[in-house]
C-alpha positions in Angstrom: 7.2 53.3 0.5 6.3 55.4 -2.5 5.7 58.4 -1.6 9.2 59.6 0.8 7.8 63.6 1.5 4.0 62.3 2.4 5.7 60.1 5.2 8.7 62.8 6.1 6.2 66.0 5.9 5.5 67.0 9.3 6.6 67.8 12.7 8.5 64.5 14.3 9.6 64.0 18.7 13.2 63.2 18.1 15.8 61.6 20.9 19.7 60.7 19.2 22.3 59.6 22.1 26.0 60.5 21.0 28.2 57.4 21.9 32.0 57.3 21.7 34.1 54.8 19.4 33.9 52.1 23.0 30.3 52.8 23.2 30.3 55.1 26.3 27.7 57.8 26.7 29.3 61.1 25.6 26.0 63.6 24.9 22.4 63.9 23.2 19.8 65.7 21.8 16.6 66.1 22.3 14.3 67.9 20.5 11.5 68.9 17.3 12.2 68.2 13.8 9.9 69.7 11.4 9.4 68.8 7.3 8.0 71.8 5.7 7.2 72.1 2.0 9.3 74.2 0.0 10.5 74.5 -4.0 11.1 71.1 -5.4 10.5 69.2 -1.5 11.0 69.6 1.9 13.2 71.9 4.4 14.0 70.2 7.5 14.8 71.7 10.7 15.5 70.4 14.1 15.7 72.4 17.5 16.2 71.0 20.8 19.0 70.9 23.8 22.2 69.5 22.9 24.0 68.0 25.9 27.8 67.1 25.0 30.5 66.4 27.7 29.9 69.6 30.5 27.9 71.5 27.7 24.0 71.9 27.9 22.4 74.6 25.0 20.2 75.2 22.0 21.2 73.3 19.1 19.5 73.3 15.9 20.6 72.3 11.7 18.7 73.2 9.0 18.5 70.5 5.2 16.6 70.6 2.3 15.5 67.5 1.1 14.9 67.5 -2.6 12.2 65.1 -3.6 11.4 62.4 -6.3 9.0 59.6 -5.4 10.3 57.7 -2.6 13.7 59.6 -3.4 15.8 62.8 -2.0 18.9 64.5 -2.5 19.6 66.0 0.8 21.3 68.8 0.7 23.2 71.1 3.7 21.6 74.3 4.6 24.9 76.5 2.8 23.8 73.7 -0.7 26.4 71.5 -0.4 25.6 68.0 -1.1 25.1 65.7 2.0 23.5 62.7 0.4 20.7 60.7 -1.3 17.9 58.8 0.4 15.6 56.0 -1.2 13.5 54.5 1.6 11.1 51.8 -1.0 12.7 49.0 0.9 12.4 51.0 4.6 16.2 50.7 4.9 19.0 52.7 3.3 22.5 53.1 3.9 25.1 55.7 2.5 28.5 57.3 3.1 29.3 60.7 3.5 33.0 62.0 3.4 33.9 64.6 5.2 37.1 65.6 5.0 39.4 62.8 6.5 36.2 61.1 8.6 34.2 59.0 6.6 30.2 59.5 7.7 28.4 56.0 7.5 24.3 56.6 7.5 21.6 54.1 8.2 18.0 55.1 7.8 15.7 52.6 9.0 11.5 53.0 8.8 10.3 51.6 12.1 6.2 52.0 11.2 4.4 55.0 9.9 5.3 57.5 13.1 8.9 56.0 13.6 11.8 56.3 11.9 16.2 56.0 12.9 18.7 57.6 11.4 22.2 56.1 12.5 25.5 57.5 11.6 29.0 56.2 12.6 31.9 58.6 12.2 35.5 57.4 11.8 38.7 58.7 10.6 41.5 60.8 12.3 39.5 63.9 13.7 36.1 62.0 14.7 35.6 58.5 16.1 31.6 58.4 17.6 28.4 57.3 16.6 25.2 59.2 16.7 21.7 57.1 16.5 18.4 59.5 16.4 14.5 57.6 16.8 12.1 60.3 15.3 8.6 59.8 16.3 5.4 61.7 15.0 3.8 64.2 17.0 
């Protein structure tokens, strides 16, 4: 993939399940994630229902995803640095520190209206993972 904000521009279904370190059900989202252009890429938002233990509310986060090519610096909405993205192969992995955790990302293209985005959180405060399918419409 050459061209990473043509395929992420848009408004994308999304459904991520929240699992805990044994892989027991612990919450979800569900909701809209919308690319929209803005200066130098895109600005991604999601909204939805967040469901987590006894809780059940809105949720949303906001990114900016500065684009090259098939390329993005992703950025939190307060402009710290979250992490980069190259999708060329369809596959791309990082890690994100976060304090003590340690954030491992996978972002895997399924076809042109499906994507994943997995992340597995370990250290001594966090211990889940989080997997998200984003699907266009």
């Amino acid at each position: 993939m050459d061209d990473l904000a043509g395929f992420l521009a848009g408004r994308w279904r999304l459904e991520r399940e929240i699992v805990d370190a044994a892989g027991a059900p612990v919450g979800s989202f569900s909701g809209v994630g919308v690319f929209s252009p803005c200066e130098g890429g895109l600005e991604y938002r999601e909204d939805g229902v967040l469901e987590l233990g006894s809780h059940r509310g809105p949720a949303f986060r906001c990114l900016r995803y500065l684009v090259s090519g098939a390329c993005a610096q992703v950025w939190f909405s307060d402009g710290s640095w979250f992490h980069d993205l190259d999708l060329r192969s369809g596959r791309w992995r990082v890690v994100h520190p976060c304090r003590a955790d340690e954030y491992r990302g996978e972002f895997v293209v399924l076809d042109a209206d499906r994507w994943r985005q997995e992340w597995r959180v370990s250290g001594p405060v966090k211990d889940y993972a989080m997997v998200t399918v984003l699907r266009r419409g």
